[in-house]
N, C-alpha and C positions, 0 to 999 in steps of 0.2 A: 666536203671532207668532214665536216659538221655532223652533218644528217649522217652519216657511214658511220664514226665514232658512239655516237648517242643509239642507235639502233643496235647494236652490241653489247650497252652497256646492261645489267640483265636485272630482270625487275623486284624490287626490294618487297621484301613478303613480311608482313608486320607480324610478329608474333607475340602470340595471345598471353600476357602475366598467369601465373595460376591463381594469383590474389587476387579475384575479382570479384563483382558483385554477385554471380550467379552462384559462386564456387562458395564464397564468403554465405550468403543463403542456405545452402549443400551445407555446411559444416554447421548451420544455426540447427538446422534440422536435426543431428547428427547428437549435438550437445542435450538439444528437448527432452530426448527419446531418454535419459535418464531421471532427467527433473518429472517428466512426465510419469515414468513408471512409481517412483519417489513417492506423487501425491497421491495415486492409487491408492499404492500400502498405506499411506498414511490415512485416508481416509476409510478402507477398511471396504469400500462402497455401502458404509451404510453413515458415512460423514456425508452430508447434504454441499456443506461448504465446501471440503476439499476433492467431493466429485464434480462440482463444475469448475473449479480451479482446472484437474485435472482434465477435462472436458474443454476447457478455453487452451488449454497448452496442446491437445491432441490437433485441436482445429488450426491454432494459428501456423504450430508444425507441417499440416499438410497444404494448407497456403501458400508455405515457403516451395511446395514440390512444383503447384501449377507456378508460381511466379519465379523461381530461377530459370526454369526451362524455356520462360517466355523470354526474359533477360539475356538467358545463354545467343538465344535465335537471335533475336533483333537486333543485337548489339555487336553479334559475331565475338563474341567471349568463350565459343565452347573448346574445351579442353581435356586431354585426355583424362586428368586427375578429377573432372566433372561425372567424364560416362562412367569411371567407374564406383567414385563416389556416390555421383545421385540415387542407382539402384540399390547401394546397399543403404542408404538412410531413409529411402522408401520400404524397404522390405523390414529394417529395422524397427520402425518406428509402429508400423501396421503387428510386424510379427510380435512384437512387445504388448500391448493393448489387444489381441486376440489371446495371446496367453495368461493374462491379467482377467481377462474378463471369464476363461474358463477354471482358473485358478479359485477365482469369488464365484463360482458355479452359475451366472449367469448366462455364459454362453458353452452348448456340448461340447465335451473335448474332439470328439469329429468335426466339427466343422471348424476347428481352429486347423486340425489334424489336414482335412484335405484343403485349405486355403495355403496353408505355408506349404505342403508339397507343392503345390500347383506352382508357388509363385519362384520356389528354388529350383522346381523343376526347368521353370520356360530361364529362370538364368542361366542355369548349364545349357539348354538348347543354345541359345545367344552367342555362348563362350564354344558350344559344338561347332558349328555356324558360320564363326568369325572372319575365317579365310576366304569363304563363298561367299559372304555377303551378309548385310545387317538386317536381323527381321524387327521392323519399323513397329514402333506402337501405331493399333488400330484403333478405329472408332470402340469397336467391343471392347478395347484393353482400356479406353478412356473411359468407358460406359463401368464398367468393372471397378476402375479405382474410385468414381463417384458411389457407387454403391457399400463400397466398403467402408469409404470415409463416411457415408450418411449412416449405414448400419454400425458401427462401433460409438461414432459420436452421439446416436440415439440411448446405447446400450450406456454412456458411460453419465450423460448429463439422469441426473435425478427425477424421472417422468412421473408424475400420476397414475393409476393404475390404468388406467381406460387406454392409458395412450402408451405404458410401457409396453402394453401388447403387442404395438403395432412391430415392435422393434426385430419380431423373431421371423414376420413376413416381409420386412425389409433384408434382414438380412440372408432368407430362403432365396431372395431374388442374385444376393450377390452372390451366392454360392451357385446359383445355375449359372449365370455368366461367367463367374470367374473359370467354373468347368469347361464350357462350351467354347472360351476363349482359350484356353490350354489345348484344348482340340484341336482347334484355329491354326494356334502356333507351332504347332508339333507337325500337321498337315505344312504349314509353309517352309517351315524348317528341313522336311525330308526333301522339297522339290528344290530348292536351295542347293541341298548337298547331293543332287541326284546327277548323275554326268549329263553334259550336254550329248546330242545323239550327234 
């Protein structure tokens, strides 16, 4: 009678706080993205000091992206106020520093121009998407945000002439990926939404 009662009884589903440490990350990020834009202006980019001030706050900002996401996973903390936080304080945070940097004319207003399409584009896809299915980050979309983080962080820390060079071939490289993955996702996105036969 025991064993009958207890298999009935229906099984308790722990649900996830929204204040957690992934989330709490998420909103660290979220708060940067103005201090960050902040020491830009202030330093004009032609302040040595308060471009790598601003430089350490872009870096440790995008730290927080790979480490809540690993936090979210491992710990089973992810939440809906997470999925849709984390993408906007990733796109914030990138979209604010590619427009800064084109603003101090070191980087063309095109390629600030086709990275924020790209990257608001594959969100609406996402939000297109939603009912059919989740299009998962790929190896190329991880490959993509390492290159953006290295190309902006290049452009924003105070380099040398020899080596500020390199900065405009690193970032040619993020802008063919970041294209090529938009491809990607657009291709995965239509067979998602395509009816089953």
């Amino acid at each position: 009678m025991t064993g009958a009662t207890e298999s009935t009884v229906p099984p308790v589903v722990a649900r996830v706080p929204v204040l957690n440490a992934a989330n709490a990350l998420t909103l660290l990020r979220l708060v940067l993205v103005p201090v960050f834009g902040a020491s830009v202006v202030v330093s004009g980019m032609t302040h040595a000091g308060w471009r790598i001030a601003a430089c350490l706050i872009f870096a440790v900002a995008s730290v927080t992206d790979l480490v809540d996401g690993w936090i979210a996973r491992r710990f089973g903390l992810v939440t809906s106020v997470g999925k849709v936080a984390d993408p906007i304080a990733d796109k914030a945070l990138t979209g604010a520093a590619l427009l800064l940097l084109s603003w101090y004319d070191l980087l063309p207003w095109w390629v600030t121009a086709v990275i924020l399409a790209r990257e608001l584009g594959i969100t609406a896809l996402r939000f297109w998407v939603l009912r059919h299915g989740v299009i998962a980050a790929s190896r190329g979309g991880k490959i993509k945000t390492a290159l953006q983080i290295l190309a902006i962080t290049w452009y924003l820390w105070p380099m040398p002439a020899a080596l500020a060079a390199v900065g405009p071939w690193i970032m040619a490289a993020a802008v063919a990926v970041t294209v090529l993955t938009g491809f990607d996702y657009l291709a995965r996105a239509l067979r998602l939404r395509r009816p089953s036969p």
